[in-house]
C-alpha positions as CSV (number, residue, x, y, z in Angstrom):
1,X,65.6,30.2,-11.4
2,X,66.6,26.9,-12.8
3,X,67.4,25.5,-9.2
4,X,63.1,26.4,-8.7
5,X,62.2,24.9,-11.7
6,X,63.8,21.8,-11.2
7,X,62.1,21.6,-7.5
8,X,58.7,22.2,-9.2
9,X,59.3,19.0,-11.6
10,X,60.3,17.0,-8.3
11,X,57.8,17.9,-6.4
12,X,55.5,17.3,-9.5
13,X,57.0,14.1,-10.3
14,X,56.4,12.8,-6.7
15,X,53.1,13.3,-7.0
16,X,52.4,11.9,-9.9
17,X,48.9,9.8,-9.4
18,X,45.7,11.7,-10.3
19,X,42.5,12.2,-8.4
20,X,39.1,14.2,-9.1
21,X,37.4,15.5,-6.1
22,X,34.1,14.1,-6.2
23,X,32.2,16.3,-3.8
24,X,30.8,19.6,-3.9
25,X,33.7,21.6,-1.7
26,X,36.3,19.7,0.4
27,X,39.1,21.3,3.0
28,X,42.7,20.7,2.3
29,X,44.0,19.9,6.2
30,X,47.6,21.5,7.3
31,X,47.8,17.9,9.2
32,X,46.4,14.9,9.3
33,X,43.5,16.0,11.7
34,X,40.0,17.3,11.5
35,X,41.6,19.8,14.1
36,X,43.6,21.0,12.0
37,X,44.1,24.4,9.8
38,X,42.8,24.4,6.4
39,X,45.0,26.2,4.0
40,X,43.1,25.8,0.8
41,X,39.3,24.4,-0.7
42,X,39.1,22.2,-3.5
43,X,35.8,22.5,-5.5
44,X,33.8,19.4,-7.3
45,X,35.8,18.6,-10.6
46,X,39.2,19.3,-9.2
47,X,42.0,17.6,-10.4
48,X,44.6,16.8,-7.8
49,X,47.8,15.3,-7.5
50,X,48.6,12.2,-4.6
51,X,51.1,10.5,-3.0
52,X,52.0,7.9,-5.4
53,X,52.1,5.5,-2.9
54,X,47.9,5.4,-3.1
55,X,49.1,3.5,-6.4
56,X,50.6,0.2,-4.7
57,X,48.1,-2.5,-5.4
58,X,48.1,-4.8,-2.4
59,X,47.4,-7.9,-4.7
60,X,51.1,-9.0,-5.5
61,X,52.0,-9.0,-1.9
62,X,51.1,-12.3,-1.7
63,X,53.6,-13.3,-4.0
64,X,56.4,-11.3,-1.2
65,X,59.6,-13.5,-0.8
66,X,59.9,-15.4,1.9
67,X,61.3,-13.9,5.3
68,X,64.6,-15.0,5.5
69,X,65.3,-13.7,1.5
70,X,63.1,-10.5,2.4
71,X,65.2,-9.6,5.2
72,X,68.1,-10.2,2.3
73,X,66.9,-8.3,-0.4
74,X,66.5,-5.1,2.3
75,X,69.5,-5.5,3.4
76,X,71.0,-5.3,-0.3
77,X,68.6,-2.3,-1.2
78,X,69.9,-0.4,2.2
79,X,73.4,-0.5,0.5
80,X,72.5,1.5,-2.8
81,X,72.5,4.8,-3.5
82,X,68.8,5.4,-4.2
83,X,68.0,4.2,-0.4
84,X,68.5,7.8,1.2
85,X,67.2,9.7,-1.4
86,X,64.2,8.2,-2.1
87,X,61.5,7.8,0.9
88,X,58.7,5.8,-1.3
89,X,62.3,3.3,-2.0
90,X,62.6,2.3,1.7
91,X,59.1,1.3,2.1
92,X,58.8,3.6,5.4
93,X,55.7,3.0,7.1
94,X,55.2,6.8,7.5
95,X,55.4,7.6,3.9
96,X,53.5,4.4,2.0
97,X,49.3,5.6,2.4
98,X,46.6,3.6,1.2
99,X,43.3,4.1,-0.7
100,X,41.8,3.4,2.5
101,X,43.5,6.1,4.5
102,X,41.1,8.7,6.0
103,X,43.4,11.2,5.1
104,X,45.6,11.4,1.3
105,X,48.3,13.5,0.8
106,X,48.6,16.1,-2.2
107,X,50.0,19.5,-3.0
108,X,48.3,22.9,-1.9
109,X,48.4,26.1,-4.0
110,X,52.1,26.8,-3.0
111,X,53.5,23.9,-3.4
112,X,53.4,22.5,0.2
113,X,52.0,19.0,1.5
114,X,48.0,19.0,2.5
115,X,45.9,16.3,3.0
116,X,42.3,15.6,1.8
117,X,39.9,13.4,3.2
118,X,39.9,9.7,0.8
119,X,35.9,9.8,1.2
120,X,36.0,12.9,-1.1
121,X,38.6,11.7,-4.0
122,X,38.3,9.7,-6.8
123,X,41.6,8.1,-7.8
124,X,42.2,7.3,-11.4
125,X,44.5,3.8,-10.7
126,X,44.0,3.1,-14.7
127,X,43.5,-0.6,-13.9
128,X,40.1,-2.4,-12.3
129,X,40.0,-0.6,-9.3
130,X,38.5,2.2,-10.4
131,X,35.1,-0.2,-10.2
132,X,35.8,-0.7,-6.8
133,X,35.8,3.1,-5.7
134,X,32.3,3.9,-3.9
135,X,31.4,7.5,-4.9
136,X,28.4,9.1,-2.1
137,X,24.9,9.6,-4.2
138,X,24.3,12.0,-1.2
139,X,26.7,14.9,-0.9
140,X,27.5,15.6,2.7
141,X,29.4,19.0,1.8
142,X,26.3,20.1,-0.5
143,X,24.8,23.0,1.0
144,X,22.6,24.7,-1.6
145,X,18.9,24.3,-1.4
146,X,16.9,23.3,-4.3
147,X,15.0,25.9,-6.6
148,X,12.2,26.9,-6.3
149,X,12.8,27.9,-2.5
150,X,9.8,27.2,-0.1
151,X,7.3,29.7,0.3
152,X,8.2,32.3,3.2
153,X,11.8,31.0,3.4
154,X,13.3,31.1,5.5
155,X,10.8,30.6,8.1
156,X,9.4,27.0,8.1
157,X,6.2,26.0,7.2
158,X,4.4,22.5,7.3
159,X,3.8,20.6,4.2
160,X,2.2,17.9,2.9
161,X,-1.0,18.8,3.7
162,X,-4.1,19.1,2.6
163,X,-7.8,20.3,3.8
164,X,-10.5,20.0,1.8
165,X,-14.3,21.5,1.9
166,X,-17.3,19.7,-0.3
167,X,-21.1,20.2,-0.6
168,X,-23.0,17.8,-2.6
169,X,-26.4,16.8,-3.5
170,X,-27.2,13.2,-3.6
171,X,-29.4,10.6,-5.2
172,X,-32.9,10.7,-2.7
173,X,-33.2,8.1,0.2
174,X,-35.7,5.7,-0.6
175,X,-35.6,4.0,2.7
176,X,-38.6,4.4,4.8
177,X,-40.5,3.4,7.8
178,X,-42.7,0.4,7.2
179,X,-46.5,1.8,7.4
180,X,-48.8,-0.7,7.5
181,X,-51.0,1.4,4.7
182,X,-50.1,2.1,1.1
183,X,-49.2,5.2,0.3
184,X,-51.3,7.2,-2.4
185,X,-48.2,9.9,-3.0
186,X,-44.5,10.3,-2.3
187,X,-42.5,13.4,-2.4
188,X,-38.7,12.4,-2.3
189,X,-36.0,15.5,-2.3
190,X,-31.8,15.1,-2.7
191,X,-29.9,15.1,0.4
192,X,-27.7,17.8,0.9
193,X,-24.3,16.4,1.5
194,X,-20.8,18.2,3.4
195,X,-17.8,16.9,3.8
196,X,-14.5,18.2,5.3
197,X,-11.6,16.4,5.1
198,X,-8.4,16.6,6.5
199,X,-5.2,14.5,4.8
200,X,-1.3,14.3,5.2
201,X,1.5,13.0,2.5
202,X,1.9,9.1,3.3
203,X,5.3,8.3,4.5
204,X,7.6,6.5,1.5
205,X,8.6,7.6,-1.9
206,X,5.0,8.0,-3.7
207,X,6.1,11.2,-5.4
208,X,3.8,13.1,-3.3
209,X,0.1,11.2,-4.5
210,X,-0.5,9.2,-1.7
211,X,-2.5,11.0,1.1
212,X,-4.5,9.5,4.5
213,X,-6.5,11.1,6.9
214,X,-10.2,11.2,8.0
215,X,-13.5,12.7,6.6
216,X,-16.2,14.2,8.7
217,X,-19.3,14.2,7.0
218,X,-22.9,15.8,7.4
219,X,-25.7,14.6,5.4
220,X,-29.7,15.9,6.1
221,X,-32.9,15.0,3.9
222,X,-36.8,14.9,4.0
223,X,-39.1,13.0,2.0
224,X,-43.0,13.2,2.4
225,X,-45.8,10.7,2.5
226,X,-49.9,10.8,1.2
227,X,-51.7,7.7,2.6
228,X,-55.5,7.2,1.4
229,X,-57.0,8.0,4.2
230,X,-55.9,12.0,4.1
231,X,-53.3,10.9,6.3
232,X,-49.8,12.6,6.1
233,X,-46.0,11.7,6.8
234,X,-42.9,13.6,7.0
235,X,-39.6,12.2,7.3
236,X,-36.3,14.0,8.2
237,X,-33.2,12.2,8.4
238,X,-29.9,13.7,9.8
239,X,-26.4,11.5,9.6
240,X,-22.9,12.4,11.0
241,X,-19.7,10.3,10.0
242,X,-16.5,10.2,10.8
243,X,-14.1,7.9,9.0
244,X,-10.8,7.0,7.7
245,X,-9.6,8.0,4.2
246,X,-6.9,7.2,1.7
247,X,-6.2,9.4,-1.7
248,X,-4.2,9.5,-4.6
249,X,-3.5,11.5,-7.6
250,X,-4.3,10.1,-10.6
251,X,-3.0,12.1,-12.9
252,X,-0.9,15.2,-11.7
253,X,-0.5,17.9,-13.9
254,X,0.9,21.8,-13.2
255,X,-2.8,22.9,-12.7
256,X,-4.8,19.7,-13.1
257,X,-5.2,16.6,-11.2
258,X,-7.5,13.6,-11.2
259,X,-7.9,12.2,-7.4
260,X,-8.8,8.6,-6.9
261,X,-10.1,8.4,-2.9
262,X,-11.6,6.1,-0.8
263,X,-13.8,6.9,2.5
264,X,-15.2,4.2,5.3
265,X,-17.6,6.3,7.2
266,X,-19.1,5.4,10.6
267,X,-22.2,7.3,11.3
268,X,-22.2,7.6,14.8
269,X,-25.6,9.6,14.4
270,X,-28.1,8.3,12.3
271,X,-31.5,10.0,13.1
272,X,-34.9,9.4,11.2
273,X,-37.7,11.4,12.7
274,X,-41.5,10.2,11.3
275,X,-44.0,13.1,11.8
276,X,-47.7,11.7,10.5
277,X,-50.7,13.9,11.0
278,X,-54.3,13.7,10.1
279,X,-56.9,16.4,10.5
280,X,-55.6,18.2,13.5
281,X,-53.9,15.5,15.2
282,X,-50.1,14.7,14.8
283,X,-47.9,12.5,16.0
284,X,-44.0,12.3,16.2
285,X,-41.2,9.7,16.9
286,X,-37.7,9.3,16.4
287,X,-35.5,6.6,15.7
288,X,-31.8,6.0,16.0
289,X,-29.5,3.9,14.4
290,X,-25.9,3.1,13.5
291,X,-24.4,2.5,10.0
292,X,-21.9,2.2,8.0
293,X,-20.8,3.5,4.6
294,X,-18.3,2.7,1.7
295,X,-17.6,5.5,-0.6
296,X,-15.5,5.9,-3.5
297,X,-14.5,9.3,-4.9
298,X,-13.1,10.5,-8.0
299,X,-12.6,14.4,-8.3
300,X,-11.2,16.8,-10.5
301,X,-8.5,19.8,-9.1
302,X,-8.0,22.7,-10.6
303,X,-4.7,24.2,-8.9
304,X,-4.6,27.9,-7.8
305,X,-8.1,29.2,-8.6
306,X,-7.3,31.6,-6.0
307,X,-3.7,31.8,-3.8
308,X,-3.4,28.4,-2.5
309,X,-6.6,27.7,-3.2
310,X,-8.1,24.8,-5.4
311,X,-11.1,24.4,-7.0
312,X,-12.8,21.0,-7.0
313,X,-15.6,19.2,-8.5
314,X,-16.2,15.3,-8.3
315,X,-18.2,12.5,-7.8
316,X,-18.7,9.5,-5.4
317,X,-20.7,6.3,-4.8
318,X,-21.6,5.3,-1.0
319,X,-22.7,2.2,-0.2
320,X,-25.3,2.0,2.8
321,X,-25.1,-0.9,4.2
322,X,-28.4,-2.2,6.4
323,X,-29.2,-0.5,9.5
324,X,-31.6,-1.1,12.7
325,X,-33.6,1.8,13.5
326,X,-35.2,2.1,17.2
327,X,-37.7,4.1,18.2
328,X,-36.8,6.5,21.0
329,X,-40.6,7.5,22.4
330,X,-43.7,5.6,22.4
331,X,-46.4,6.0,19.9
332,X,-50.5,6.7,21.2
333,X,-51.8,5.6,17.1
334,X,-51.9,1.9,16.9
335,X,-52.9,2.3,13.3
336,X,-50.0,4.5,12.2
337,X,-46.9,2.6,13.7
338,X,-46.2,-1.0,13.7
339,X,-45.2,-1.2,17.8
340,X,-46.6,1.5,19.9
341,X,-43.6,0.7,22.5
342,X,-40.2,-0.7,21.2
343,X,-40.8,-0.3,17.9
344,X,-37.9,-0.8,15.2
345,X,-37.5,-1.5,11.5
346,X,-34.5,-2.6,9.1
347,X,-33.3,-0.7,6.0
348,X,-31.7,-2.6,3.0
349,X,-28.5,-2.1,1.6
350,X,-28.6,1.1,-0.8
351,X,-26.0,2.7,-3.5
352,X,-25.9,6.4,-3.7
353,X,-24.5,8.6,-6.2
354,X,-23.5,12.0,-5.5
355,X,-22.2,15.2,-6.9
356,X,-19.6,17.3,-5.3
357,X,-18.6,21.6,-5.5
358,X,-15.3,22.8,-3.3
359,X,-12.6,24.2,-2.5
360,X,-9.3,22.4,-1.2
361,X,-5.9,24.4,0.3
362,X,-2.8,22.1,-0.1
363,X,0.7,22.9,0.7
């Protein structure tokens, strides 16, 4: 019994520097090889004894002897007593490890040599290396999956999404087609307004607020017209856009968000269609055009109305900017239209302001 103890103290002693294992779980290698058997884990916040060895600090070697009284001094240190016993004493290559060894030696469980990866220690030297030491911010042996666990885990779903759904009623459309009479009454209704929009999480760190993707956007009106002369006009408008967007969140709160967004749309259909009629005669034409408009959105969310379904209410302001419209058939009236073959007219630049209802799915 005594005999055992007094191993334990040497085999104790010999290892004598301390180290915390810094990661999550590490293996404790039979051998110096990643082939090798493990005989033992060591969890984060273990603390471990090395090879004392790890201690030397490589600093002083500059101020070695020279050669010649090098080769002197070993010869005198090969004559003593402590030579054999002591394997750290002779300096052997094979026994002396370094801080920047893949693999350190320590103790397992029962006493015998293991070795644990250097990239998964931290040594406490007890002098300014210590500040040198690099510890990994990412743990490579970390294998637990952050709370709260996707939905439907483990089968993978896409995030960072989001699709969005918006009717709206705007300010009316003043524009019109330049008559060459005055009109004695005007009848002007809101333009009914959808939107559908489709957006992805921006790549970068933006704590999931940034969003871009594109709009698709519908918009239909029809004002009226009383000239003097009994005559009437109808005009119905239809526009389709299609456009880049870019959003972000505000404010973001468990179940309410303010969404800052801004939409360029290219309406790639613009129709006006003039309808005038007096007595029993009518006439129609049509005229196309291409435009472009600004809009910026700000919109309330309300998270989980229903199951992954937002509510959403908001408001935006489109700029129109000035657009030539062409007539696509020829006119008979030379009193009612300005050309009765390639006629065309101009809008000016126009701000609306709308109001949005919806619904928006995100995950």
């Amino acid at each position: 019994m005594k005999k055992l103890f007094i191993l334990v103290l040497v085999c104790t002693e010999a290892f004598a520097l301390d180290a915390v294992v810094t990661v999550l779980e590490t293996p404790l290698f039979k051998h110096r090889s990643y082939e090798a058997p493990v005989v033992q884990y060591l969890r984060k916040g273990d603390v471990i004894k090395i090879h004392p060895s790890v201690g030397n600090d490589r600093k002083f070697d500059e101020h070695a002897p020279a050669p010649e009284k090098l080769q002197a001094l070993q010869k005198k240190m090969k004559e003593s007593p402590e030579y054999k016993q002591d394997p750290l004493f002779r300096g052997e290559t094979e026994n002396t490890y370094y801080i920047e060894d893949e693999f350190i030696p320590t103790l397992d469980r029962q006493g015998n040599t293991g070795y644990v990866l250097s990239e998964h220690i931290y040594v406490y030297f007890g002098d300014s290396r210590e500040f040198s030491q690099n510890i990994n911010k990412v743990d490579p042996t970390d294998y637990r999956l952050e709370e709260p666990l996707p939905k439907n885990y483990p089968l993978k779903n896409p995030t960072g999404y989001r699709g969005q759904f918006l009717v709206g009623l705007t300010q009316p459309y003043y524009e019109s087609y330049p008559y060459q009479d005055s009109f004695k009454k005007k009848g002007y209704t809101s333009p009914l307004d959808l939107n559908f929009t489709l957006l992805r999480q921006a790549p970068g760190n933006y704590h999931d607020r940034l969003f871009i993707g594109g709009t698709m956007n519908f918009r239909s009106f029809e004002n009226t017209y009383t000239f003097y002369d009994r005559r009437y006009s109808k005009e119905e408008g239809l526009k389709f856009g299609i456009g880049p967007t870019i959003s972000y969140d505000a404010f973001k709160g468990e179940k309410n968000r303010v969404n800052l967004s801004a939409t360029i749309l290219i309406n790639l259909f613009d129709q006006l269609k003039v309808t005038q009629s007096l007595d029993e005669e009518t006439e129609s034409r049509t005229y196309n055009a291409y435009s472009i408009a600004p809009r910026l959105s700000l919109q309330y969310h309300r998270k989980q109305v229903f199951p992954d379904i937002d509510f959403v209410v908001g408001t935006a302001l489109e700029v129109g900017t000035a657009a030539t419209y062409r007539a696509q058939d020829a006119g008979s009236e030379a009193s009612w239209w300005q050309h009765l073959g390639n006629d065309k007219f101009t809008t000016r630049t126009t701000f609306t302001l709308g109001g949005y209802l919806g619904i928006q799915s995100a995950y």
